[in-house]
PLY file of the C-alpha trace (Angstrom):
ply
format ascii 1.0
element vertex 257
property float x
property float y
property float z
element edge 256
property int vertex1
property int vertex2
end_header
110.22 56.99 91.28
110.19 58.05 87.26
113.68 59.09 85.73
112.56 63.22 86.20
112.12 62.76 90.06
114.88 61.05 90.68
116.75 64.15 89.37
114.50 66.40 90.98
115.75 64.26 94.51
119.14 65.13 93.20
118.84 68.60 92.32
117.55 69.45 95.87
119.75 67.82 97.89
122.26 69.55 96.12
121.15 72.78 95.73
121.65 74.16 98.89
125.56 73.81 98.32
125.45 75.76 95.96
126.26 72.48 93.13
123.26 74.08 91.19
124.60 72.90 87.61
123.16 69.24 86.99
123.06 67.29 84.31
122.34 62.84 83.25
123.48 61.62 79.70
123.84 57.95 78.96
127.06 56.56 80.28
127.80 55.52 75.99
127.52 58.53 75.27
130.62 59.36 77.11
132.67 55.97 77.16
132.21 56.43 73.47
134.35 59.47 73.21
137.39 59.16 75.45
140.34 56.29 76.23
139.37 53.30 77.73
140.85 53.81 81.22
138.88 56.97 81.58
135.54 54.90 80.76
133.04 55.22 83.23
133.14 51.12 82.49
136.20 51.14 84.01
135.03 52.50 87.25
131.84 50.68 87.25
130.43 48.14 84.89
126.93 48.50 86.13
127.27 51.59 85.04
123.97 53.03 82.34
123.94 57.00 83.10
126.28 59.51 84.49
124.81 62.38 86.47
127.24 65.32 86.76
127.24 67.89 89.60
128.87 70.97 89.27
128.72 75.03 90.78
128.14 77.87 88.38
129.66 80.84 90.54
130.49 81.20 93.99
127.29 79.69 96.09
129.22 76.66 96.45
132.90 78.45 97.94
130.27 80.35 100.27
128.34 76.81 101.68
132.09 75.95 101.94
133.17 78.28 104.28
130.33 78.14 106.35
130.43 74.91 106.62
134.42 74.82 107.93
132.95 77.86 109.97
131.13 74.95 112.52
133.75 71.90 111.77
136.91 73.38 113.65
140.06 72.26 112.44
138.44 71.69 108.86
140.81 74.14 107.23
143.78 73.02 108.64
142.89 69.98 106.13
145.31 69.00 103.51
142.62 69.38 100.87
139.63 70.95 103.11
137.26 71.67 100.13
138.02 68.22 97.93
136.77 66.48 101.61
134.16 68.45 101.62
132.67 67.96 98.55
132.97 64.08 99.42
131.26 64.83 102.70
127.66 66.62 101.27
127.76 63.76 98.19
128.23 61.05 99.84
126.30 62.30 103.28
123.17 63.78 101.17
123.02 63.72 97.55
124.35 60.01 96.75
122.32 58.23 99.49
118.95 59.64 97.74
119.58 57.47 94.35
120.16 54.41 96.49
116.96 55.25 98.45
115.36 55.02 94.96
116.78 50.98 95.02
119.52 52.13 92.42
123.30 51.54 92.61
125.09 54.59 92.58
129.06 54.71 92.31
130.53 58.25 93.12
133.86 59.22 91.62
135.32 62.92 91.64
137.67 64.65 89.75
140.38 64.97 92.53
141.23 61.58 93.53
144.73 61.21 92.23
145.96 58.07 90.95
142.78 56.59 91.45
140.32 55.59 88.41
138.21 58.83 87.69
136.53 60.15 84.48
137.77 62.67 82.39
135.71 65.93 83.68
136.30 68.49 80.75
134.94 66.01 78.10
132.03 64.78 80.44
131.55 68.55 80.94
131.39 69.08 77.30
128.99 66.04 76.44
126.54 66.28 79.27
126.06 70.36 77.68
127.73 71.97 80.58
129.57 74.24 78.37
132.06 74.22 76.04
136.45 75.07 75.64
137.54 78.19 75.45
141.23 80.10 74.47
141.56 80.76 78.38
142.06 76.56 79.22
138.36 76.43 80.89
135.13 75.22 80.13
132.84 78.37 79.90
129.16 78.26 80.49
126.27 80.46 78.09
125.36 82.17 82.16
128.17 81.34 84.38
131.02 81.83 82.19
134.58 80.24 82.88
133.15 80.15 86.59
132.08 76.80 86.57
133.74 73.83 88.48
133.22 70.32 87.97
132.82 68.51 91.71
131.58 64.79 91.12
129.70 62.54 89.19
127.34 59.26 90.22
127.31 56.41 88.05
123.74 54.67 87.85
122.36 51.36 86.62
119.57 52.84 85.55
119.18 55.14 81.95
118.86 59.12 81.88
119.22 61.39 79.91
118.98 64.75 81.04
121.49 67.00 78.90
122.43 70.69 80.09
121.62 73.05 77.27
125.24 74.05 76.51
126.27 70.95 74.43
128.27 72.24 71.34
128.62 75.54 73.15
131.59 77.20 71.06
132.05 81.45 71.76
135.78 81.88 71.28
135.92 81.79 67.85
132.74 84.73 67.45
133.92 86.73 70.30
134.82 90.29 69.35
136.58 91.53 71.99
138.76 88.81 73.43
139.65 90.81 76.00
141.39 87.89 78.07
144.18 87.93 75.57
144.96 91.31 76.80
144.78 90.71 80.22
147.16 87.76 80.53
150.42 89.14 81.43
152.75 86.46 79.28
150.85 86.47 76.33
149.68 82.81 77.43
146.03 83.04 75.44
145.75 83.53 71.78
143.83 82.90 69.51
143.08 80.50 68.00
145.84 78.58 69.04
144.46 78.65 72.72
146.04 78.15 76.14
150.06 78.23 75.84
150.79 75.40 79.13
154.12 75.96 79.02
154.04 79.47 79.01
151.48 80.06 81.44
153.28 77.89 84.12
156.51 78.79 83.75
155.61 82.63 84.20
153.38 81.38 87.40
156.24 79.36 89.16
159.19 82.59 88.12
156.60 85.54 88.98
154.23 83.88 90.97
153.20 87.40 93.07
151.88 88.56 89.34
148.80 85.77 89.19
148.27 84.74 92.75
144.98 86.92 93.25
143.89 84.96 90.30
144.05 84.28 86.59
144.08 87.72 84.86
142.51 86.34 81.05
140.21 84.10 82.90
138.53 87.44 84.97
138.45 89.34 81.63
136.49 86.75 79.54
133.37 88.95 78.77
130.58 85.91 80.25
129.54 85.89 83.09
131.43 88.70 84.93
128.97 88.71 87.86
129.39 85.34 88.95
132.83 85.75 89.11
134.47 83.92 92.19
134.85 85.45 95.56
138.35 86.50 96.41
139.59 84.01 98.37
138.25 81.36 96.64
140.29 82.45 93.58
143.02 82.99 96.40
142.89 79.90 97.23
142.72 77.82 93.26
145.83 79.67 92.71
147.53 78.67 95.38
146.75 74.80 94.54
147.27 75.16 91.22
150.91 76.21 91.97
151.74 73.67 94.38
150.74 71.13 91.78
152.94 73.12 88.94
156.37 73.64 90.61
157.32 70.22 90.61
156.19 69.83 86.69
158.11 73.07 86.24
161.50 71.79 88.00
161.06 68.33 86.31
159.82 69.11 82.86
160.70 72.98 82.06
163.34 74.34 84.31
166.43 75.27 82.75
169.25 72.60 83.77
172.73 73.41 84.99
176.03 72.10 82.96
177.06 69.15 84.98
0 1
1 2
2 3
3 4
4 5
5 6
6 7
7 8
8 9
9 10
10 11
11 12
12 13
13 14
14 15
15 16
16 17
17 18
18 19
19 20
20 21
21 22
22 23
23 24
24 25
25 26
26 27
27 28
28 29
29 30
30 31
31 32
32 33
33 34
34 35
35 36
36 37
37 38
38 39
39 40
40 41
41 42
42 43
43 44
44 45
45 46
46 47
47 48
48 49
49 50
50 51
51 52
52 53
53 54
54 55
55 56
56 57
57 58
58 59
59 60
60 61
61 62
62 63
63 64
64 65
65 66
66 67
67 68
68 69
69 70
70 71
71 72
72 73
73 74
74 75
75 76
76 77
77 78
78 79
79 80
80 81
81 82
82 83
83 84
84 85
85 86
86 87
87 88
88 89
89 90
90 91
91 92
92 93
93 94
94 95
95 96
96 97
97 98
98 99
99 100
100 101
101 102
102 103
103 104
104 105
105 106
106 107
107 108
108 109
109 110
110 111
111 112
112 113
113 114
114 115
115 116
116 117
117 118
118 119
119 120
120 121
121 122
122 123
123 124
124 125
125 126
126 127
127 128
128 129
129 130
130 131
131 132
132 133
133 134
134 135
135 136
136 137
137 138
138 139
139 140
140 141
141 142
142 143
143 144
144 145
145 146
146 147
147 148
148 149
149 150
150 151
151 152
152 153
153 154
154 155
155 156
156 157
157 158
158 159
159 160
160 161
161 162
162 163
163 164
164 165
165 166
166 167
167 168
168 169
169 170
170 171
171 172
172 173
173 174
174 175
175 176
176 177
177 178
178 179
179 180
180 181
181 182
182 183
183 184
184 185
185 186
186 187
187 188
188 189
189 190
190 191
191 192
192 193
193 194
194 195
195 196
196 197
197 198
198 199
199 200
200 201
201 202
202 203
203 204
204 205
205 206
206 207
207 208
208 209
209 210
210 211
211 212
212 213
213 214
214 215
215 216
216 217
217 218
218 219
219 220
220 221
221 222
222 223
223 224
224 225
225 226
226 227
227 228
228 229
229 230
230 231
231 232
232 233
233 234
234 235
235 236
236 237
237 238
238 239
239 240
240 241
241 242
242 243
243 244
244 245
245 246
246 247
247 248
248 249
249 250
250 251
251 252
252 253
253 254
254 255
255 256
């Protein structure tokens, strides 16, 4: 099987989740660019090439909920769409690379304090997209309504770039309307994505962004493959649980012992 085929294999079984963003660069190319421990060397040594999957709008939330639709109890999961994204890799995309008599390491970008890669740099390397003033990678078609969900590590080379690499708007975008829309003056330009602000106005007025982020909707790419509303429902409501504890640790105001 040549190099192209292989990712042809891949591409298909993926596709009909809806993980229709794929891209291979040598694994150098990234372990080059970011700390050792987020090397894919450090997950696997055998590592040559990374192949990134990822979803460019909302085909993948809808093969989602059809999925839980026939798998009762799947929802009642703690994290019912990080299991299944492990379920169609490692059920149907990653067993086609070892059919091809490669090794093929999977890692994903939600496995906690386990080794993992960092996704926004991979994302930006493998021409994915590039960083925007809203905290996202945005996409030339997609917009910010791209997700990251996995990446295999092969022994074998590719190189198979997305045609995003050094994909920059912000800074030539007239409009910016998404510093309008966000409600605590969290996006600016050029300075970019104000962390602190952002969460602490989430965890105090939480009913404000829990539809969904406000800037992110109003970024002028890509408006039509805007998330479904419960998928954006449903990132926001992660996202919070993950920031109130940062919040009460790192930002809330303390009381005079």
């Amino acid at each position: 099987m040549t190099n192209a085929s292989l990712l042809d294999d891949v591409r298909a079984a993926a596709a009909p989740y809806g993980l229709n963003l794929l891209a291979a660069i040598p694994a150098y190319r990234y372990d080059s660019a970011v700390k050792p421990s987020a090397r894919a060397d450090a997950i696997d040594r055998e590592a040559r090439s990374i192949v990134v999957l990822a979803n460019g709008g909302g085909d993948f939330w809808r093969a989602y909920r059809a999925f839980a639709g026939t798998h009762p109890g799947w929802l009642q999961r703690d994290n019912p769409l990080d299991d299944f994204t492990r379920e169609v890799v490692e059920r149907d995309i990653a067993p086609r690379v070892r059919a091809a008599g490669l090794r093929c390491t999977t890692t994903y970008p939600f496995v906690g304090s386990a080794p993992t890669l960092n996704f926004v740099e991979l994302g930006k390397i493998a021409g994915f997209g590039g960083p925007s003033i809203v905290g996202v990678l945005v996409n030339p078609i997609y917009g910010p309504w791209i997700a990251f969900r996995a990446a295999l590590l092969i022994d074998a080379v590719l190189d198979a770039p997305g045609d995003a690499a050094g994909f920059d708007p912000c800074p030539t975008c007239v409009p910016r309307s998404c510093i309008a829309a966000c409600p605590t003056s969290a996006v600016r330009h050029p300075a970019g994505w104000d962390v602190v602000g952002c969460l602490t106005y989430r965890v105090e007025r939480e009913p404000d962004c829990s539809p969904g982020c406000h800037a992110r909707a109003a970024c002028v790419l890509g408006p039509e493959h805007r998330y479904p509303d419960d998928e954006l429902a449903y990132h926001q409501m992660r996202a919070l649980r993950a920031m109130r504890p940062y919040y009460d640790e790192h930002i809330k105001p303390k009381r005079p012992v």
